[in-house]
Structure formats: structure tokens, C-alpha cells
C-alpha positions in Angstrom: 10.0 -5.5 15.7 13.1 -4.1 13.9 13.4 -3.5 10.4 16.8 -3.5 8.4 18.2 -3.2 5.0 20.9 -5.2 4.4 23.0 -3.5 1.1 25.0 -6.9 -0.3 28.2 -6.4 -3.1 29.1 -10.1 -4.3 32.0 -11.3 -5.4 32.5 -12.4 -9.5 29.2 -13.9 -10.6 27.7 -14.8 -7.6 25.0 -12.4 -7.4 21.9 -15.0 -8.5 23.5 -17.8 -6.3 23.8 -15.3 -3.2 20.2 -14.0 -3.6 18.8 -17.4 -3.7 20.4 -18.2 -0.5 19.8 -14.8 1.6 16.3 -15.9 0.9 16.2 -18.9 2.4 17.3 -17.4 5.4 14.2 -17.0 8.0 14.8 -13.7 8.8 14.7 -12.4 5.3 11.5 -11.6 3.9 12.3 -10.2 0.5 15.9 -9.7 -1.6 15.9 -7.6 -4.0 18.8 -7.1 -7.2 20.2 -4.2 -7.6 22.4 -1.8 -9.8 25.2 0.7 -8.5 27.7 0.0 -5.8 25.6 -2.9 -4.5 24.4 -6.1 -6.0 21.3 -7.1 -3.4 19.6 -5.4 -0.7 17.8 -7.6 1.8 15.1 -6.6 3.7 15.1 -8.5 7.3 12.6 -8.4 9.7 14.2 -9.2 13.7 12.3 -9.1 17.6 15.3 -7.4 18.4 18.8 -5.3 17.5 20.9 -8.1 18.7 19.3 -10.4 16.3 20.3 -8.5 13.8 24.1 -8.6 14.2 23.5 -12.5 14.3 21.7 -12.2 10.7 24.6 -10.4 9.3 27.5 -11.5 10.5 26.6 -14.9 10.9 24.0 -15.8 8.1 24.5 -13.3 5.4 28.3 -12.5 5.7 29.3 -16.6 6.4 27.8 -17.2 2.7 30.5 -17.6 0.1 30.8 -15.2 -1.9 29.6 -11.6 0.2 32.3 -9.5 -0.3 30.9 -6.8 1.9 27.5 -5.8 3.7 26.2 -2.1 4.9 23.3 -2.0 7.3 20.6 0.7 7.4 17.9 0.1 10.2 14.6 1.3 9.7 12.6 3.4 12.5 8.7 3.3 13.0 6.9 6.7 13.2 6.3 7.1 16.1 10.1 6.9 17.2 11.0 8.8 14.2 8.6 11.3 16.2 9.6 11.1 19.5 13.1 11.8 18.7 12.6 14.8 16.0 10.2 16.9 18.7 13.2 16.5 21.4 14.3 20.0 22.0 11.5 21.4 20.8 9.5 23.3 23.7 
């Protein structure tokens, strides 16, 4: 399972109209409003990382009104682990 913020700035006064929509999406499970440089983060759950480039470039980013997205992917512990004891010996 893959786990990925998706950080949303709309365009004009689209913000309430966009949110409503990324959530309707399937592979959303929450949206949230923001304040700052961003307008919505989505939180999207995926079986894999190809799945996610489909979410974003052709769900969230095809809905009028995205002016831009930014993608953080979220590890679970035991990768985040794994890859901090490499080196270590």
C-alpha cells in the first residue's frame, strides 16, 4: 500500500469546488484546506507507485481549476528502517 500527500494550489475561487471533487475521487480518502502556498492537501491511498502518477496527473491535475500539484510519498517504518541502518555496521 502507498501512501501520498498530494499539496493542491487552485486557481481564483476554486478552492471549495476542487475539494469537493478530489473527494470523490476513489483513491482519496481525506482532503483537507489549507493556508500558505497551498490551498488542499490530499491524502491518497494507491496498491502501487504507478497508480499514483495516474491519480495525479490524470484525476487531480485534469480537474479545472488545479493550477499546480507537489507530491510527497509517505514511507512505512519498517522501510524508513531498513534504509536509515544501511551503512551502519
Amino acid at each position: 500500500m502507498i501512501t501520498a500527500f498530494v499539496l493542491i494550489r487552485a486557481r481564483g475561487n476554486r478552492v471549495q469546488a476542487l475539494g469537493e471533487a478530489i473527494a470523490e475521487l476513489p483513491q482519496v480518502g481525506e482532503v483537507y484546506s489549507v493556508t500558505g502556498p497551498y490551498d488542499l492537501v490530499a491524502l491518497v491511498r494507491l496498491k502501487d507507485v504507478e497508480e499514483l502518477d495516474d491519480v495525479v496527473t490524470q484525476g487531480i491535475l485534469s480537474l479545472e481549476g488545479v493550477e499546480r500539484t507537489e507530491t510527497l510519498r509517505a514511507y512505512p517504518r519498517r522501510l524508513l528502517d531498513q534504509g536509515f541502518a544501511l551503512g551502519q555496521g
